[in-house]
N, C-alpha and C positions, 0 to 999 in steps of 0.2 A: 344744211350747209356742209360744203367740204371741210373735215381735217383739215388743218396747217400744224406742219412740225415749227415749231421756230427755234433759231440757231442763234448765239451770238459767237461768235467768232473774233479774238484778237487778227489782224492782217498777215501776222507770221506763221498762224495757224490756220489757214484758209487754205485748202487744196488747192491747186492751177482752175479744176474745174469748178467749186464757188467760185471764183472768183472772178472767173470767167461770166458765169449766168449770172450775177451781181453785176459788173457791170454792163452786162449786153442789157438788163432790164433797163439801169439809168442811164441809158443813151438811147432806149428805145423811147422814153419818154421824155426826157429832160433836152436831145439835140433832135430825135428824130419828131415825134410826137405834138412838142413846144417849140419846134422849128426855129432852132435856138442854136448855129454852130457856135460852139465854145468849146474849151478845154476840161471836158468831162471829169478824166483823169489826173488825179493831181498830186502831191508829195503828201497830201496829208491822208490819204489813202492806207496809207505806210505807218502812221501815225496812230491809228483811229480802231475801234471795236465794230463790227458790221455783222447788223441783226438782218438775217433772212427769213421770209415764210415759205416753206414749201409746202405744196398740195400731194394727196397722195401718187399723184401718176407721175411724179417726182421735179413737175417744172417749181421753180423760185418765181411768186405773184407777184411780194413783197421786199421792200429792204428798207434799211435805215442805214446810216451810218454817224457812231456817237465818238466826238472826237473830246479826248482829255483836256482838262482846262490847260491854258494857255497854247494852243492849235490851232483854233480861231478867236477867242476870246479868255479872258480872263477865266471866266466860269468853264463849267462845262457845253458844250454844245450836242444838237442834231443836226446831222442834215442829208441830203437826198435821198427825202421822206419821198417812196415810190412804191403806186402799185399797178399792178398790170389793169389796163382798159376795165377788161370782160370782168373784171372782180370790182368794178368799185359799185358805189350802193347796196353795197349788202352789208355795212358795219365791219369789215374786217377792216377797215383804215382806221377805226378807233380801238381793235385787236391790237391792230401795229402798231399802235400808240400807245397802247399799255404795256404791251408786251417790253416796246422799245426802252421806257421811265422805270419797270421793274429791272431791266439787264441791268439800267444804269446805277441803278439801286443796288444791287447785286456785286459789281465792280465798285462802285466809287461811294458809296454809304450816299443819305439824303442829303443833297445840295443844290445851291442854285443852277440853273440849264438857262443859257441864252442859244436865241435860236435868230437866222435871218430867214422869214417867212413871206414865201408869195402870198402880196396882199392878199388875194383871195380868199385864200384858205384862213382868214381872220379869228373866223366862227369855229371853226377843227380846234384849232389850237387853243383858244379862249377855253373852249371845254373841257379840254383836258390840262387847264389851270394856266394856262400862260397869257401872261398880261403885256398891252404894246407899251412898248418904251422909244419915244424917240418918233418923227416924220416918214413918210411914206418917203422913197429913194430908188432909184431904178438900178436893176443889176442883169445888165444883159438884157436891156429895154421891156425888163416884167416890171411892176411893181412890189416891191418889197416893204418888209416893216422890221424890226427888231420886235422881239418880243421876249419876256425872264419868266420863267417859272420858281419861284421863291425856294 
C-alpha cells in the first residue's frame, strides 16, 4: 500500500493550494460524485482544522474536516469525511479515521465528538466508537443519523 503523509492544518494555515485540492476532492465527491448541488463551501470552513492524506506522487486521496465545539454542535465535530474513488477498500478510510480522532486529540485533549453521518456508512463509524443518537433525517435528500463518540 501507498505512503500517506497526513496534514492537520488550522484554515489560516493552509496554503491557497491545500486548499484548493481539499476542496476540489469534496466537491468531487460530495456534489459531483453524490449528485448532490449544494453549498459545499461554507463559513465554517474558516472555522475548523482540516486533516489531509497525501499519496507520494503528491495528489490529496483523503480529507476530513474537525470543527471546534460549538460550530456545529455543542461538542466537538467531524465532517466531510472524503476519499477519493480509486482508494477506497483498501482500509485507508479507517487510516483516516484514526488519523482524524488522534489530531483531534492532539488539539482539543479527549472529548466528546458529535458527528451528522450518512446513514450508510453506520458500520464505519460504529467502529470506530461512535454510537447513534437520535432518528434517521434527510440532509440534502441522503439519509442521515447523529451519532457521539463519548
Amino acid at each position: 500500500m501507498e505512503k500517506i503523509n497526513w496534514i492537520t492544518k488550522a484554515f489560516k494555515d493552509l496554503t491557497i493550494d491545500e486548499y484548493f485540492e481539499i476542496i476540489h476532492l469534496r466537491i468531487e465527491i460530495f456534489v459531483v460524485e453524490q449528485d448532490c448541488p449544494y453549498q459545499e463551501v461554507d463559513e465554517k470552513d474558516k472555522q475548523s482544522f482540516h486533516l489531509f492524506g497525501r499519496v507520494e506522487n503528491g495528489q490529496v486521496i483523503a480529507v476530513t474536516r474537525i470543527l471546534p465545539q460549538s460550530v456545529s454542535y455543542n461538542e466537538i465535530s467531524i465532517g466531510r469525511v472524503a476519499l477519493k474513488k480509486e482508494y477506497r477498500g483498501k482500509g485507508i478510510a479507517d487510516e483516516l479515521m484514526i488519523e482524524t480522532l488522534k489530531s483531534i486529540e492532539n488539539h482539543f485533549r479527549k472529548q466528546p465528538i458529535r458527528i451528522s453521518a450518512q446513514q450508510y456508512l453506520l458500520n464505519y463509524y460504529s467502529k470506530h466508537g461512535f454510537k447513534q443518537v437520535g432518528e434517521m433525517y434527510l440532509e440534502d435528500n441522503i439519509p442521515h443519523i447523529e451519532m457521539i463518540r463519548e
